[in-house]
KEVO-998079 format. One record per residue (C-alpha): residue number from 1; x, y, z; residue in three letters. Coordinates in steps of 0.5 Angstrom, whole numbers, always signed. Example, Ala and Ser with C-alpha at 12.3 -4.5 7.8 and 13.67 -1.06 7.14 Angstrom:
<atoms>
<num->1&X->+25&Y->-9&Z->+16&residuo->Ala>
<num->2&X->+27&Y->-2&Z->+14&residuo->Ser>
</atoms>
This chain:
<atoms>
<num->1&X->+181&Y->+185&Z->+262&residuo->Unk>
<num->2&X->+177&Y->+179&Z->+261&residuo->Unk>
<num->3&X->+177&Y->+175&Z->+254&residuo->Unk>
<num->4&X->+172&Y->+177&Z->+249&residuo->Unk>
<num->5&X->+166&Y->+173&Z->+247&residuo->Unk>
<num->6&X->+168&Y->+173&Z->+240&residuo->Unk>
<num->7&X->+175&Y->+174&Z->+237&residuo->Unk>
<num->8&X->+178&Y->+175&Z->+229&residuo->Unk>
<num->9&X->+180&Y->+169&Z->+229&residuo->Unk>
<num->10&X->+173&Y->+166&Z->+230&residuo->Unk>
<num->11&X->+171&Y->+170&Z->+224&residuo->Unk>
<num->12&X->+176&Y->+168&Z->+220&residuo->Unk>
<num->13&X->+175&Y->+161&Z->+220&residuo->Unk>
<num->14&X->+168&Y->+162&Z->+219&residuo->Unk>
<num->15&X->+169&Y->+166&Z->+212&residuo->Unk>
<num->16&X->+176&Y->+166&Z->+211&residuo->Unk>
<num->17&X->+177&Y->+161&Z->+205&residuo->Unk>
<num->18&X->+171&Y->+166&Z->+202&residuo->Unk>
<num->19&X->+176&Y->+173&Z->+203&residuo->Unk>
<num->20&X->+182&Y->+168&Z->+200&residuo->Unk>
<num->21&X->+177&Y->+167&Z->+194&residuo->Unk>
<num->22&X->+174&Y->+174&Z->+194&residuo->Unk>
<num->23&X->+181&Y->+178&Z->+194&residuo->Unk>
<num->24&X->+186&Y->+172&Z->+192&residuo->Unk>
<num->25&X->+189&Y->+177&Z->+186&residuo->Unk>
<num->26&X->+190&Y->+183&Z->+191&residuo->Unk>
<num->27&X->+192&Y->+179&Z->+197&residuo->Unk>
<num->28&X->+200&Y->+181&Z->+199&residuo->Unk>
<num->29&X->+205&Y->+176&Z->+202&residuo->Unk>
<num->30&X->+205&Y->+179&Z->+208&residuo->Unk>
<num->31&X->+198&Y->+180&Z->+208&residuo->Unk>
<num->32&X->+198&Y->+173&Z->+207&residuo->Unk>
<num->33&X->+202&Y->+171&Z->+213&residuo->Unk>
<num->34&X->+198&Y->+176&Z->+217&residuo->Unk>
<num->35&X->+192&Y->+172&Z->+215&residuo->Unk>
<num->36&X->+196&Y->+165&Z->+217&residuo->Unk>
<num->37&X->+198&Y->+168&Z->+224&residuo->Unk>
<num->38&X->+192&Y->+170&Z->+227&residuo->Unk>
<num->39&X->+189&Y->+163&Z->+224&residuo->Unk>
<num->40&X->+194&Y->+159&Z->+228&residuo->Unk>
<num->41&X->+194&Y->+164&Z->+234&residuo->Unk>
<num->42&X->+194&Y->+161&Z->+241&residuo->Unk>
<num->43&X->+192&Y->+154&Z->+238&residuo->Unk>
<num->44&X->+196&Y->+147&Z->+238&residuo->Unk>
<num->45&X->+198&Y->+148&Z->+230&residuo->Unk>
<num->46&X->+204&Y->+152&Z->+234&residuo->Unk>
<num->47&X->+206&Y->+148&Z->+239&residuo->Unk>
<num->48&X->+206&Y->+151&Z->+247&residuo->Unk>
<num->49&X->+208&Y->+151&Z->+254&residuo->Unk>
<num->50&X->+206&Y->+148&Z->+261&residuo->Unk>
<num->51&X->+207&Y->+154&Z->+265&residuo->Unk>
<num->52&X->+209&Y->+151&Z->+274&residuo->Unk>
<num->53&X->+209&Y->+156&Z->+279&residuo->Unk>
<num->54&X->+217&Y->+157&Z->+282&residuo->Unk>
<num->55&X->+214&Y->+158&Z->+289&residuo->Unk>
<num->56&X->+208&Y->+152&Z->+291&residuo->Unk>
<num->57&X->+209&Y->+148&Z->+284&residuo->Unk>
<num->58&X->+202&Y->+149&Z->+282&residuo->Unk>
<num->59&X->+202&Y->+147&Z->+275&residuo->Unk>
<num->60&X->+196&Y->+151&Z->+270&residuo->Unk>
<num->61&X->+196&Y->+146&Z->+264&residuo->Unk>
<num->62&X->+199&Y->+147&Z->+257&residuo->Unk>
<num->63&X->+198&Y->+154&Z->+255&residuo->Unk>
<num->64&X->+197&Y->+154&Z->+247&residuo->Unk>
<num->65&X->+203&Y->+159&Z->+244&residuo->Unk>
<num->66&X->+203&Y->+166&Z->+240&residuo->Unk>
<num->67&X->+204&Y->+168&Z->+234&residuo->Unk>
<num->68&X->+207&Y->+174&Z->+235&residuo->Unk>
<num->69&X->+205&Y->+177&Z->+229&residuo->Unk>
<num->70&X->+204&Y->+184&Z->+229&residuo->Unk>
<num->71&X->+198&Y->+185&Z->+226&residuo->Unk>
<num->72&X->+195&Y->+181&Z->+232&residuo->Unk>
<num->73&X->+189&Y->+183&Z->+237&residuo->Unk>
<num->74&X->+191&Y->+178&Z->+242&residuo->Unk>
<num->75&X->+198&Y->+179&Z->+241&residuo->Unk>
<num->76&X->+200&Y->+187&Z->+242&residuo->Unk>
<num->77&X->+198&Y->+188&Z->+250&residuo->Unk>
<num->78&X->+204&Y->+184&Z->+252&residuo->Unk>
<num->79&X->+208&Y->+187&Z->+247&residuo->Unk>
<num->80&X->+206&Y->+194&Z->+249&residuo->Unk>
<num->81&X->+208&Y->+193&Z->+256&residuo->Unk>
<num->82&X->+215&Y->+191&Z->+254&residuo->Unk>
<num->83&X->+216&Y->+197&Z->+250&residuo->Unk>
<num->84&X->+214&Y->+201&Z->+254&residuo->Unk>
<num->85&X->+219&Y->+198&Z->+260&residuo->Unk>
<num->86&X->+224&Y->+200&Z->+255&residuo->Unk>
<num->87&X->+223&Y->+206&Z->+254&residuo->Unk>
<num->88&X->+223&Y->+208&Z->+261&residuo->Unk>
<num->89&X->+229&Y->+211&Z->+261&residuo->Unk>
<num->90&X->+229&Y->+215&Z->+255&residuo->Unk>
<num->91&X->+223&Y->+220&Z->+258&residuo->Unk>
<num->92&X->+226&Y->+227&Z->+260&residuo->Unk>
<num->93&X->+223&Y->+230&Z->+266&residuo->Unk>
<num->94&X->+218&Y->+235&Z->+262&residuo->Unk>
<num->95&X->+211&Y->+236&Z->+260&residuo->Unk>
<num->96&X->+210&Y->+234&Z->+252&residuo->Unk>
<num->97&X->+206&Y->+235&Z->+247&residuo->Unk>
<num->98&X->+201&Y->+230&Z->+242&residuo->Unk>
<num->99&X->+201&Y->+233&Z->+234&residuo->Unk>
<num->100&X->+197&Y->+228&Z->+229&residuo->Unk>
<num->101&X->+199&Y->+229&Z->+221&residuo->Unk>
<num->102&X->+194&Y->+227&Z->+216&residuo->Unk>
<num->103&X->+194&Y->+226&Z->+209&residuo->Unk>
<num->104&X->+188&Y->+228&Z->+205&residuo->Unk>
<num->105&X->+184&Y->+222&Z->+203&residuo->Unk>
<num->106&X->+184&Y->+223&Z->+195&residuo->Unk>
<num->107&X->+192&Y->+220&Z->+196&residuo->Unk>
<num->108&X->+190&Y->+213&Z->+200&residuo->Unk>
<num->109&X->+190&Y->+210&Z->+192&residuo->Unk>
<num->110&X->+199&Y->+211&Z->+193&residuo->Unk>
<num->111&X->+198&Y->+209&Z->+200&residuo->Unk>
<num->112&X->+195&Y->+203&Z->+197&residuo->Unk>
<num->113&X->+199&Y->+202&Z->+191&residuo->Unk>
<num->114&X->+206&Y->+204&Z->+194&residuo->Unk>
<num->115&X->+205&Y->+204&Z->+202&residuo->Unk>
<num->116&X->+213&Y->+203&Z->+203&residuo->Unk>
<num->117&X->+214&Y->+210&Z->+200&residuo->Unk>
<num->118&X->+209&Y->+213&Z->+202&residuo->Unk>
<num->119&X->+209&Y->+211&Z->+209&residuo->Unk>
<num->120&X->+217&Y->+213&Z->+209&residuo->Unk>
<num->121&X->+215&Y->+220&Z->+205&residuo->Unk>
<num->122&X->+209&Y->+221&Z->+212&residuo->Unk>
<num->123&X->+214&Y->+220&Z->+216&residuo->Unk>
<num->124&X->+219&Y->+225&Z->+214&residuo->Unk>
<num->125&X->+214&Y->+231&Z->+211&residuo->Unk>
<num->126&X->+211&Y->+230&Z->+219&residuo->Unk>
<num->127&X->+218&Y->+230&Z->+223&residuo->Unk>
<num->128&X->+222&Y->+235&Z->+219&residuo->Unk>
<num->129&X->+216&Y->+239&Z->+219&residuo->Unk>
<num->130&X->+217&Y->+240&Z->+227&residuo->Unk>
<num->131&X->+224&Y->+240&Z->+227&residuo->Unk>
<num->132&X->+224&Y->+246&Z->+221&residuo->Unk>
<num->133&X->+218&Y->+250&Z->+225&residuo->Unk>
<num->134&X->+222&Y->+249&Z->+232&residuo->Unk>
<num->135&X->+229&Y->+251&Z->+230&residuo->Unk>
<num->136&X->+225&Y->+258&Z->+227&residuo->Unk>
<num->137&X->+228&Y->+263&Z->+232&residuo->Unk>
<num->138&X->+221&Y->+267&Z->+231&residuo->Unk>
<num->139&X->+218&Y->+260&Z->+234&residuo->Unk>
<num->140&X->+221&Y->+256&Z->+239&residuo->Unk>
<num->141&X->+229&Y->+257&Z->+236&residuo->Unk>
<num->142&X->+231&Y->+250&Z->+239&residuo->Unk>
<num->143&X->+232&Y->+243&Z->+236&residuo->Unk>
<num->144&X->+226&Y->+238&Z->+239&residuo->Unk>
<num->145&X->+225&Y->+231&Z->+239&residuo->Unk>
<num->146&X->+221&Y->+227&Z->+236&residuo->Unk>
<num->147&X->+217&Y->+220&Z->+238&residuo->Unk>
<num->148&X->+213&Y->+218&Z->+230&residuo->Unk>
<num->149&X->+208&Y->+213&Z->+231&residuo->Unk>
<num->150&X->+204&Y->+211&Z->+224&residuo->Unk>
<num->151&X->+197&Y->+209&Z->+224&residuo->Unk>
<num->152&X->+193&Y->+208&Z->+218&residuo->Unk>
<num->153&X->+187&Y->+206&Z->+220&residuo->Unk>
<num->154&X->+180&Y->+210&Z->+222&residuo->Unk>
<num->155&X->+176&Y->+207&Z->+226&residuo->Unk>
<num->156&X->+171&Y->+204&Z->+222&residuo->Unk>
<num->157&X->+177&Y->+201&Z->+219&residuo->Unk>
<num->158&X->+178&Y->+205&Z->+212&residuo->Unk>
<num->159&X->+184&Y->+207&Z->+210&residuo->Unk>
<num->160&X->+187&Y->+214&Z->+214&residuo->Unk>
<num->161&X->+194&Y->+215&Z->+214&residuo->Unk>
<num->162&X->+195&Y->+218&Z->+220&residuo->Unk>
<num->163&X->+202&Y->+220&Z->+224&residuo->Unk>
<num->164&X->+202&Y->+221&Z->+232&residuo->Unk>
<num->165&X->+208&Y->+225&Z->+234&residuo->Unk>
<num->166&X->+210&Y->+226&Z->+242&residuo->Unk>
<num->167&X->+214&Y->+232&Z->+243&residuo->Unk>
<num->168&X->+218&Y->+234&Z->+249&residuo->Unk>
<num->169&X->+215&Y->+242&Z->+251&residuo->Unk>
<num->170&X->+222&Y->+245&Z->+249&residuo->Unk>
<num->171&X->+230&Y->+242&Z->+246&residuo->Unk>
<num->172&X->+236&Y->+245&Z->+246&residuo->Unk>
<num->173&X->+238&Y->+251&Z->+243&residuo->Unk>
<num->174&X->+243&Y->+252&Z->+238&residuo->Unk>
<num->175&X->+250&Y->+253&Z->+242&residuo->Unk>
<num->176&X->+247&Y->+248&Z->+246&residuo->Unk>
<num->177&X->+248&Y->+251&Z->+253&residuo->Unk>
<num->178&X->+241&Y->+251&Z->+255&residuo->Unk>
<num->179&X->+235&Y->+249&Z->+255&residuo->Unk>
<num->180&X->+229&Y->+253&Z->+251&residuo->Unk>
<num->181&X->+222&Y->+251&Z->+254&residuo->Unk>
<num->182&X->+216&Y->+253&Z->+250&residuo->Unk>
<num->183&X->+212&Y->+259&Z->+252&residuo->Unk>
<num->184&X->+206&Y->+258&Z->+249&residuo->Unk>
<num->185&X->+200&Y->+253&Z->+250&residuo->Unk>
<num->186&X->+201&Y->+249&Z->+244&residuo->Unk>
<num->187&X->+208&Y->+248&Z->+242&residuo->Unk>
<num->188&X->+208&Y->+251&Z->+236&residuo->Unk>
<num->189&X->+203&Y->+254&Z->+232&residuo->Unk>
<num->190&X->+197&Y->+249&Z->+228&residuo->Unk>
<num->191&X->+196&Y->+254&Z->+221&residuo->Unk>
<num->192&X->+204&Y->+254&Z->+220&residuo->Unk>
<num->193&X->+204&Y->+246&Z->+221&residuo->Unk>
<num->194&X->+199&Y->+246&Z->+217&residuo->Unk>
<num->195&X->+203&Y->+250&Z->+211&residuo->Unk>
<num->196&X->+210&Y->+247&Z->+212&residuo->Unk>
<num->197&X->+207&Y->+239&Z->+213&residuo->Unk>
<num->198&X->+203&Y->+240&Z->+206&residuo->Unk>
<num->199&X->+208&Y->+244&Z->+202&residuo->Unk>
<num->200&X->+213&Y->+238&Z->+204&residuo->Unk>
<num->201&X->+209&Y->+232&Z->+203&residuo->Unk>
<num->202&X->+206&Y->+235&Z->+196&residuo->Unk>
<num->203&X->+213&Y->+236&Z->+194&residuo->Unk>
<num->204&X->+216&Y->+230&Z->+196&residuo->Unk>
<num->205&X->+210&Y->+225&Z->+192&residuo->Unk>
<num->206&X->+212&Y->+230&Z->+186&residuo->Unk>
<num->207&X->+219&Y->+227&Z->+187&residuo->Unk>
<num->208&X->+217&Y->+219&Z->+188&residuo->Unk>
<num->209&X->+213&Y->+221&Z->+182&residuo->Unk>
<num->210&X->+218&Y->+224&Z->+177&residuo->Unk>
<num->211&X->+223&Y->+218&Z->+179&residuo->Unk>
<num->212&X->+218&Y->+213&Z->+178&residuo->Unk>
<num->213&X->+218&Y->+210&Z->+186&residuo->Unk>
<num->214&X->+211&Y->+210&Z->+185&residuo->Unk>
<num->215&X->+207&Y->+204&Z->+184&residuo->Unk>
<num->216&X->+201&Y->+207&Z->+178&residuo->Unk>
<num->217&X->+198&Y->+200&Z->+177&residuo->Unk>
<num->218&X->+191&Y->+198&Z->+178&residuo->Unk>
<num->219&X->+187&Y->+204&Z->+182&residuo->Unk>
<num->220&X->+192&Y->+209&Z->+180&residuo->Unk>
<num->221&X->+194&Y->+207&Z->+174&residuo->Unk>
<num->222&X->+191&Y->+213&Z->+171&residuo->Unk>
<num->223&X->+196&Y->+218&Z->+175&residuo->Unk>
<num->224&X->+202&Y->+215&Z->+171&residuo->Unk>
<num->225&X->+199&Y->+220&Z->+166&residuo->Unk>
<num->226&X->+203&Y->+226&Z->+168&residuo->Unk>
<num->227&X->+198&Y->+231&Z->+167&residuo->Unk>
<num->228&X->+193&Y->+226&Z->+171&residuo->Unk>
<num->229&X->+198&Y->+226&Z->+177&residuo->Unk>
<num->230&X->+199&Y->+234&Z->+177&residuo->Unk>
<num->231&X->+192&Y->+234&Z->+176&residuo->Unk>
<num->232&X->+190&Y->+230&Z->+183&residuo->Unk>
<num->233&X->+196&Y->+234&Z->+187&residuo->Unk>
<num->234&X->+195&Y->+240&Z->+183&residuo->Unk>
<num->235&X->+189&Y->+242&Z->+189&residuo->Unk>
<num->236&X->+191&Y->+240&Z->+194&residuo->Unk>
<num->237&X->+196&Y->+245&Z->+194&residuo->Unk>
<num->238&X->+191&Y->+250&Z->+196&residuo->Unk>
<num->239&X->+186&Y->+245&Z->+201&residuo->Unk>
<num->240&X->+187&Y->+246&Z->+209&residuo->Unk>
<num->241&X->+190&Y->+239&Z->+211&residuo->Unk>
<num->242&X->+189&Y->+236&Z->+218&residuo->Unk>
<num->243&X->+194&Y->+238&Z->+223&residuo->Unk>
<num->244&X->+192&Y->+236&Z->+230&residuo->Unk>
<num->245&X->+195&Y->+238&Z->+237&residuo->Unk>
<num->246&X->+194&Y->+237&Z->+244&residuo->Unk>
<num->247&X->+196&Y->+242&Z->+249&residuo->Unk>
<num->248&X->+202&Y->+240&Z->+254&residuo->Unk>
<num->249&X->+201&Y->+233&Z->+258&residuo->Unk>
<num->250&X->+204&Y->+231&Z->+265&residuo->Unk>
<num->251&X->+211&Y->+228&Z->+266&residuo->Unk>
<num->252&X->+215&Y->+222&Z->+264&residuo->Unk>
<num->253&X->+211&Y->+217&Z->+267&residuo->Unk>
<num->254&X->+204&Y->+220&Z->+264&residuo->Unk>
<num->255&X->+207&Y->+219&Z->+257&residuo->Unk>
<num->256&X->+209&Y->+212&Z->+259&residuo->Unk>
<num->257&X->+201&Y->+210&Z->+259&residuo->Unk>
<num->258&X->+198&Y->+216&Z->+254&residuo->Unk>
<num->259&X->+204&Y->+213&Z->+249&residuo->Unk>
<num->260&X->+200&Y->+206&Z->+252&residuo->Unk>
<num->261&X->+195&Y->+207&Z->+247&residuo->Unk>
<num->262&X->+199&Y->+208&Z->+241&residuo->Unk>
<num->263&X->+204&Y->+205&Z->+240&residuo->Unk>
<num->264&X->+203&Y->+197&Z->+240&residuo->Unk>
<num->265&X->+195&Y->+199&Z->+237&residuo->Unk>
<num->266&X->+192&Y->+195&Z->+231&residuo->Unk>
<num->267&X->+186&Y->+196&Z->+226&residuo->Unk>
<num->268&X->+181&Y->+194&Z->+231&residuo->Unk>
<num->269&X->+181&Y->+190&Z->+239&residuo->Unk>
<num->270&X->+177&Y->+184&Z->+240&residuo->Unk>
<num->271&X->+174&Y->+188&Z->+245&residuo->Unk>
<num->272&X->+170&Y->+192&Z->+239&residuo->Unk>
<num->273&X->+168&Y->+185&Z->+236&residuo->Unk>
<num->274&X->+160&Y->+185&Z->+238&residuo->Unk>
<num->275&X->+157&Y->+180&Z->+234&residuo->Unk>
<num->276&X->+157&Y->+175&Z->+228&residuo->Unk>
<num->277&X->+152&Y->+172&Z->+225&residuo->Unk>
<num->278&X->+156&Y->+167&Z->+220&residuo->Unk>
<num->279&X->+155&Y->+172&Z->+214&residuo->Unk>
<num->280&X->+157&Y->+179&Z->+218&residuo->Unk>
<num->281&X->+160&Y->+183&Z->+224&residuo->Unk>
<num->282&X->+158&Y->+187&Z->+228&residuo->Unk>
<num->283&X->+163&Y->+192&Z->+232&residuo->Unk>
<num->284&X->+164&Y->+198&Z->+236&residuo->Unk>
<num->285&X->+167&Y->+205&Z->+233&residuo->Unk>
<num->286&X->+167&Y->+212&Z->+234&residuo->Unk>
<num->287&X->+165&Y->+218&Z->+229&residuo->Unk>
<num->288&X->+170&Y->+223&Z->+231&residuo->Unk>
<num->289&X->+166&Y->+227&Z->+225&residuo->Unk>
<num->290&X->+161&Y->+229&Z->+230&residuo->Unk>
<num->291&X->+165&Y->+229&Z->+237&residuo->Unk>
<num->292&X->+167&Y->+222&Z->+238&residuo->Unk>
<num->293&X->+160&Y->+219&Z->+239&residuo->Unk>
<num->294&X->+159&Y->+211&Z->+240&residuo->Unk>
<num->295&X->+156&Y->+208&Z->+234&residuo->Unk>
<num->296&X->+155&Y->+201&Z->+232&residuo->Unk>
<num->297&X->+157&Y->+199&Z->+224&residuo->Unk>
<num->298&X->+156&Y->+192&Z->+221&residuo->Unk>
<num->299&X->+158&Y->+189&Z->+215&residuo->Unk>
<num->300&X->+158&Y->+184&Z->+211&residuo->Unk>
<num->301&X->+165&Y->+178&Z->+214&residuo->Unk>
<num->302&X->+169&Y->+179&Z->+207&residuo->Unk>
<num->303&X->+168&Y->+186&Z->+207&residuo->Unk>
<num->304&X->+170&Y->+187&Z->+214&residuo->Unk>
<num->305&X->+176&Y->+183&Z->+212&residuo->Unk>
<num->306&X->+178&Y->+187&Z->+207&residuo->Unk>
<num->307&X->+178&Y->+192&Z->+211&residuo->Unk>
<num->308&X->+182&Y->+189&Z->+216&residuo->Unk>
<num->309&X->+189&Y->+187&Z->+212&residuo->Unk>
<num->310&X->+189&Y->+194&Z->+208&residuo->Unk>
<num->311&X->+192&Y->+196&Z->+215&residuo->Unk>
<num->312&X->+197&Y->+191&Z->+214&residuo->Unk>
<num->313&X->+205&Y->+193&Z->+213&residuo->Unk>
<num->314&X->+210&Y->+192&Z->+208&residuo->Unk>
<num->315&X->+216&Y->+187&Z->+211&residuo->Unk>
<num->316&X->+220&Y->+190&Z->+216&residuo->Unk>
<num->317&X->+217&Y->+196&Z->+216&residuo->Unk>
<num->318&X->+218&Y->+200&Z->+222&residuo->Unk>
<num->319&X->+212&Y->+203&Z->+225&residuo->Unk>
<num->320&X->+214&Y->+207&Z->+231&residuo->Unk>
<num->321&X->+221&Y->+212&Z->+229&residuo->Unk>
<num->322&X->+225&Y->+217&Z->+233&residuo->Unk>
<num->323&X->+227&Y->+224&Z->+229&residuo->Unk>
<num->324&X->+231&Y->+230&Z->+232&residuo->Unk>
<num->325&X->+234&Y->+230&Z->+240&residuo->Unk>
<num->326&X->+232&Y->+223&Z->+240&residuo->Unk>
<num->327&X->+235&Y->+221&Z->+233&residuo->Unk>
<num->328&X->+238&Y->+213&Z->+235&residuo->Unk>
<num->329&X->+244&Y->+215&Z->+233&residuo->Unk>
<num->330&X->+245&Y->+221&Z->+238&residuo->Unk>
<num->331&X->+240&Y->+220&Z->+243&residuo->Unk>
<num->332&X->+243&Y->+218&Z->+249&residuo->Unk>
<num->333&X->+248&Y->+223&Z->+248&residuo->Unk>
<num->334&X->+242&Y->+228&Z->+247&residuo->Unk>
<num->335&X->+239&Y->+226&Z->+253&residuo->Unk>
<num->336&X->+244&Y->+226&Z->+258&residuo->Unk>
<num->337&X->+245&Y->+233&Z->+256&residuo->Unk>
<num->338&X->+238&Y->+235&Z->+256&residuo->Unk>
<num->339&X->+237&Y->+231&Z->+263&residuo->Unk>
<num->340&X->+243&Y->+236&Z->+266&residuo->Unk>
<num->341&X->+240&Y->+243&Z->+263&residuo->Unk>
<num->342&X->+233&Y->+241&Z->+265&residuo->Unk>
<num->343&X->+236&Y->+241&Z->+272&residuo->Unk>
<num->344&X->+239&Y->+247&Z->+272&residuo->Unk>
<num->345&X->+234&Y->+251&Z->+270&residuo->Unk>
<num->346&X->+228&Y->+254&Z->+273&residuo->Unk>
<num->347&X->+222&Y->+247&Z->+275&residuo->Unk>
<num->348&X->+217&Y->+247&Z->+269&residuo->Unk>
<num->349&X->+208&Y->+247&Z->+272&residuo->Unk>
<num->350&X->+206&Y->+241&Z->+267&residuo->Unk>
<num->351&X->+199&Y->+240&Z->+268&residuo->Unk>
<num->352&X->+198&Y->+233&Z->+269&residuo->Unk>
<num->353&X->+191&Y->+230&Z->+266&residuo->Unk>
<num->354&X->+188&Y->+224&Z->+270&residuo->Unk>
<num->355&X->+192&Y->+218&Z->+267&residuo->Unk>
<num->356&X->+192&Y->+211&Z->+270&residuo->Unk>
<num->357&X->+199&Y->+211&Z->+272&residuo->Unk>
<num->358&X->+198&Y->+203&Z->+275&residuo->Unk>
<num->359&X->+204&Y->+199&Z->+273&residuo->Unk>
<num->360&X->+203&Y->+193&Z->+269&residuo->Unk>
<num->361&X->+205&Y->+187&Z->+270&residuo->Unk>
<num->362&X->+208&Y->+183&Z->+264&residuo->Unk>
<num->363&X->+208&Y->+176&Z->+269&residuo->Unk>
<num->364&X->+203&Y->+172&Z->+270&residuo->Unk>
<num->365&X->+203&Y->+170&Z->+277&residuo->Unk>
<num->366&X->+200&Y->+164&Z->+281&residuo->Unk>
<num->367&X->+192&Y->+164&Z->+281&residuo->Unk>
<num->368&X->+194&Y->+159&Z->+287&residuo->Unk>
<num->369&X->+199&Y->+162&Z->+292&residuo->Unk>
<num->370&X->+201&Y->+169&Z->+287&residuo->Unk>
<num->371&X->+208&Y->+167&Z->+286&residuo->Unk>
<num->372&X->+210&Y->+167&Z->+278&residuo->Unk>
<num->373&X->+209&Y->+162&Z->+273&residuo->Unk>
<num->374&X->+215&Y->+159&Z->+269&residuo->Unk>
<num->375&X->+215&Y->+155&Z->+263&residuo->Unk>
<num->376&X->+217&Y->+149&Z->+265&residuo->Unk>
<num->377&X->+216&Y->+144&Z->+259&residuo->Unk>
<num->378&X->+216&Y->+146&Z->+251&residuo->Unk>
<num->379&X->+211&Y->+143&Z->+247&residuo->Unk>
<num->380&X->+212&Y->+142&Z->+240&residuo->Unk>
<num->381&X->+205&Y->+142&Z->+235&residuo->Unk>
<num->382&X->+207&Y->+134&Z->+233&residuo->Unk>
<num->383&X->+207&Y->+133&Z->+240&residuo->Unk>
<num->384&X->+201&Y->+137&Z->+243&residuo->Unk>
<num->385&X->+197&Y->+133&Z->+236&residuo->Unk>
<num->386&X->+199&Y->+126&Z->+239&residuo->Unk>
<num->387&X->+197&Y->+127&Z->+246&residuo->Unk>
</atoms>
């Protein structure tokens, strides 16, 4: 993919004194260092490498360093590759399915003011959603596992707390003698997903709120009332949440690109960045509330800002999570067992989508000759500065 005419970078240097004035009373460490890390992306503050190729000894210049910071848009495609790479052995040789989990918007205030909580709480109310309805022998009657992926943006860059779930089309049944595959075009049915996922994240934000685990200070200081609370949680009890699932997808190397799209994803790509005037930015994004058409939005640079740091995540927090079969702490056990019993059992039509299954390559190879490039020399900033 070509390098985009305009980058986040660009408009931070522009109008990000103008964003830290603005927002410098809400603004958290980690959004903070997000902020520093983009500035200082690919540019001689962070030092950099001469890159020799091993076979003719062609030398590219000095390649300015990544700040790997994962909030980054020029940093998740490499990270993305690398991921994937390593997840290779963990697919099992079936068909899966793709469910997304969604909170109502009336709760974004404690998504905002408690993310560590109530991103823990979506993760858990989404997993334990799935493997409760899985293990009911009037469903599929069987343990699954989980691939949990966080996503908290829309694409207008709005708050959206939302959580992609890949699951493989069966688990192991209860005497783990065999594997039980679905039946059904979906994995399990969307209306009791639906009942369950609500009922636990309702549950569950009740339980933060009564031992003081969520944060109501600044917009959500008026829900430390508890009447104010029950009476914002109180409906949403009786409201349909956002439960989506596709049907099956093909087999393991299919999921490795589909999970592509997901994982190392950030709020917006440089490559949706269409125009910035010096006051405001202009970018793509697609309005899934009327079937996914292409629109063009522009808003003012701080406010664009604003937006795009709202996505950033607390310290440490982990953002893609494995639960049930593919649990870390049995996953290599689970899966050989699962491997062994989908061998024996009867092969499995998996109707496989167009995907790009082209693989990627994570090295840089020799515009002269084709051979990989290597780091030859290490550059600190004083050095590159002085050059």
């Amino acid at each position: 993919m070509s390098r985009p005419a305009l980058e986040l970078a660009d408009i931070l240097r522009r109008q990000g004194n103008r964003y830290l004035e603005r927002y410098h009373s809400s603004i958290s460490y980690q959004q903070l260092k997000a902020y520093r890390a983009v500035l200082a992306c690919r540019t001689a503050s962070l030092g950099g490498h001469l890159d020799v190729c091993s076979a003719c000894g062609f030398e590219n210049g000095i390649s300015f360093n990544s700040c790997r910071n994962r909030h980054c848009p020029k940093c998740q495609a490499r990270a993305r590759e690398r991921w994937i790479e390593n997840r290779q052995q963990e697919l099992l040789p079936t068909g899966y399915f793709h469910a997304v989990f969604t909170v109502p918007h009336e709760l974004n205030v404690f998504a905002l003011t408690s993310p560590r909580v109530f991103y823990d709480l979506l993760f858990a109310s989404a997993s334990e959603t799935l493997i409760e309805v899985a293990r009911n022998p009037e469903r599929l009657g069987a343990d699954i596992g989980v691939l949990a992926i966080l996503h908290t943006w829309g694409q207008n860059l709005l708050l959206h707390p939302h959580i992609h779930c890949v699951i493989p089309a069966g688990g192991l049944s209860a005497d783990r003698a065999q594997w039980v595959r679905t039946q059904q075009r979906f994995l399990l049915p969307i209306r009791i997903l639906r009942k369950v996922f609500r009922g636990k994240f309702l549950d569950g934000l009740r339980r933060l709120h009564r031992s003081g685990q969520l944060r109501c200070q600044g917009l959500a200081a008026e829900f430390e009332d508890r009447k104010q609370f029950s009476r914002l949680v109180g409906p949403l009890y009786r409201k349909d949440w956002v439960v989506y699932t596709k049907k099956a997808m093909g087999g393991p190397e299919q999921v490795l690109r589909y999970l592509g799209r997901y994982t190392h994803r950030i709020a917006i790509s440089n490559h949706r960045l269409i125009a910035f005037d010096g006051e405001h930015v202009t970018f793509r994004w697609k309005d899934y509330a009327h079937g996914g058409k292409q629109r063009i939005m522009t808003l003012e640079s701080r406010e664009f800002l604003r937006r795009f740091f709202l996505h950033v995540l607390p310290k440490g927090f982990v953002r893609i999570r494995h639960f049930g079969l593919l649990a870390n702490r049995f996953r290599n056990r689970n899966l050989a067992l699962a491997r062994q019993l989908l061998a024996t059992s009867r092969p499995q039509k998996i109707d496989s989508p167009t995907i790009d299954l082209q693989p990627k390559s994570t090295l840089w190879l020799c515009p002269r000759c084709g051979g990989t490039m290597c780091v030859a020399r290490r550059y600190t900033a004083m050095e590159i500065n002085s050059s």
